[in-house]
C-alpha positions as CSV (number, residue, x, y, z in Angstrom):
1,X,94.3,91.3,96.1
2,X,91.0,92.7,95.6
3,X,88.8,94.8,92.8
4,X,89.3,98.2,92.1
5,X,85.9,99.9,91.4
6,X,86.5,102.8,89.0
7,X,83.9,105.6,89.1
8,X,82.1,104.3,86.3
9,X,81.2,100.9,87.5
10,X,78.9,103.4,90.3
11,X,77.6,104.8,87.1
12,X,76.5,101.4,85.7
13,X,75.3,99.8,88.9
14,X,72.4,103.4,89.3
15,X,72.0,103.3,85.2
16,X,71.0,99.1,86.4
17,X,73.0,98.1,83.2
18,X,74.5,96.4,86.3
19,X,74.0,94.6,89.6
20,X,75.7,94.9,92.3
21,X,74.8,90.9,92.3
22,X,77.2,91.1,88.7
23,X,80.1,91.9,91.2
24,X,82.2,89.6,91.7
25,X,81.8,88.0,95.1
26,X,85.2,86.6,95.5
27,X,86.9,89.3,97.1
28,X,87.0,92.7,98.7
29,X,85.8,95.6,96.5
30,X,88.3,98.8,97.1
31,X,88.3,102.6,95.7
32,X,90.0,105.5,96.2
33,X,89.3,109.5,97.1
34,X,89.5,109.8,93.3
35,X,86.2,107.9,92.8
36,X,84.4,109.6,95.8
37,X,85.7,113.1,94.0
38,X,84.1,112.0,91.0
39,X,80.8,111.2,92.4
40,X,80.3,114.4,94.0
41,X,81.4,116.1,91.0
42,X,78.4,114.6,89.1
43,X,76.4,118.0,88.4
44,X,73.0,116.5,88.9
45,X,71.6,116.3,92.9
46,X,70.0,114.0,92.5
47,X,71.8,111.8,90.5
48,X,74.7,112.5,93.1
49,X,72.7,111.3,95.8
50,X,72.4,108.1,94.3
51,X,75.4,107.6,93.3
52,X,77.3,108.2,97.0
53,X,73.8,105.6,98.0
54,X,75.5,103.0,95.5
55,X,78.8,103.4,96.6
56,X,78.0,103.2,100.1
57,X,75.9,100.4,99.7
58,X,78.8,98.8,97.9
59,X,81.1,99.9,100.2
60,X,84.6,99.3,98.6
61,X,87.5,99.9,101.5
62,X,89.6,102.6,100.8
63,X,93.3,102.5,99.7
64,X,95.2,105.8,99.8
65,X,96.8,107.1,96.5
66,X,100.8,106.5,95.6
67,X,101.3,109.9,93.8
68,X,100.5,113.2,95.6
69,X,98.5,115.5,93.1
70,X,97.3,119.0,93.6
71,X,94.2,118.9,93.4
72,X,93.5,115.2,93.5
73,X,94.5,114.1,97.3
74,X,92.7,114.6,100.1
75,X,94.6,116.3,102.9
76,X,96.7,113.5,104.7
77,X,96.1,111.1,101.9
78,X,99.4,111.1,100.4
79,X,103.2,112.2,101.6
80,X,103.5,115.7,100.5
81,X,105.1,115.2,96.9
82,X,104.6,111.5,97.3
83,X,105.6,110.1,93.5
84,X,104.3,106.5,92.6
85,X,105.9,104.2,90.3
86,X,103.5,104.0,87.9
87,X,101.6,107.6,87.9
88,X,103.7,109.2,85.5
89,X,103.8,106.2,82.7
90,X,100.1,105.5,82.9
91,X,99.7,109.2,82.6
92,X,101.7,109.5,79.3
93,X,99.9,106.2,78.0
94,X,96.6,107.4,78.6
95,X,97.4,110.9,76.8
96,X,98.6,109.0,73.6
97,X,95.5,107.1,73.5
98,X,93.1,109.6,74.1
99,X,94.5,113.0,73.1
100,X,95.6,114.2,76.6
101,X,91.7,113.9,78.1
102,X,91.0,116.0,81.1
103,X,90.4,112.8,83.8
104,X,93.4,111.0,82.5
105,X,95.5,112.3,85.9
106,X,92.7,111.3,88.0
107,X,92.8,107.8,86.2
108,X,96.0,107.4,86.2
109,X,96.4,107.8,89.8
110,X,93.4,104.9,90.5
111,X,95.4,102.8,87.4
112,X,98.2,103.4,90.3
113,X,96.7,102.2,93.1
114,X,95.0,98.9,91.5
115,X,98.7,98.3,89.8
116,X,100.2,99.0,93.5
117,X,98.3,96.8,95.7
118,X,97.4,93.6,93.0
119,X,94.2,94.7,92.7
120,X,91.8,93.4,89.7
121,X,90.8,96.7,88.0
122,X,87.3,96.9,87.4
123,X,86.4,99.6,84.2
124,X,84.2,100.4,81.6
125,X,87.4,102.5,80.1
126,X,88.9,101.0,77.6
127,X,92.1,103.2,77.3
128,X,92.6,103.1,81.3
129,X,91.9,99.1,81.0
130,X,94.7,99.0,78.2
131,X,97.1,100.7,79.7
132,X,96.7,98.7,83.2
133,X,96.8,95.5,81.3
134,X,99.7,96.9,79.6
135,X,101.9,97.0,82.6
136,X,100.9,93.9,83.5
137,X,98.2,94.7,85.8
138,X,94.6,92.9,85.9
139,X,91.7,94.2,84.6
140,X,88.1,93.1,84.0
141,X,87.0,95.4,81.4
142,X,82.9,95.6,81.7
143,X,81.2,96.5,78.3
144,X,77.4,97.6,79.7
């Protein structure tokens, strides 16, 4: 089963509003490409130098993506037009929730994966934790 780390929970753990000791210690910790792409789009250097520390000090597995996405998969990390199950509903939740926000395809596809494989979704976003939960997925929404 296993936790799914969403990008933010990196955030938290530099920020020390968390520990990684907080974490539960009850099972593997997993992420996806998505997350990695997320921390390396973080515009500060420095702050994106701690943030790749944190997650390789974490050091979730990874699990490849369900849905192939232009501009989301790495090369190799999906079946060329690959479609998941649950890509495009998570997708269309999230836009109702939020007004159609620019990461909802990238969260949609990690909502995917932690749907997928049975793995506990770990968040600070409350729409993507919703909409997981929704489709009868687990979640453990952090608040800090």
């Amino acid at each position: 089963m296993g936790y799914m780390l969403d990008a933010n929970i990196f955030n938290r753990l530099v920020e020390g509003r968390l520990a990684i000791s907080d974490l539960p210690s009850d099972d593997e910790f997993f992420a996806t490409s998505i997350q990695i792409q997320e921390l390396n789009a973080t515009r500060n250097i420095e702050r994106r130098a701690i943030l790749i520390d944190k997650f390789s000090e974490v050091s979730p597995k990874l699990d490849s993506i369900k849905t192939s996405l232009w501009g989301y998969a790495s090369y190799g990390e999906s079946a060329w037009g690959a479609e998941g199950e649950h890509f495009t509903k998570i997708k269309a939740e999230l836009d109702l929730l939020n007004n159609n926000k620019a990461n909802n395809p990238a969260d949609a596809l990690i909502g995917e994966v932690s749907l997928s494989n049975h793995h506990t979704l770990m968040t600070t976003d409350k729409d993507l934790a919703a909409v997981v939960e929704k489709m009868g997925g687990k979640v453990m929404q952090i608040s800090c």
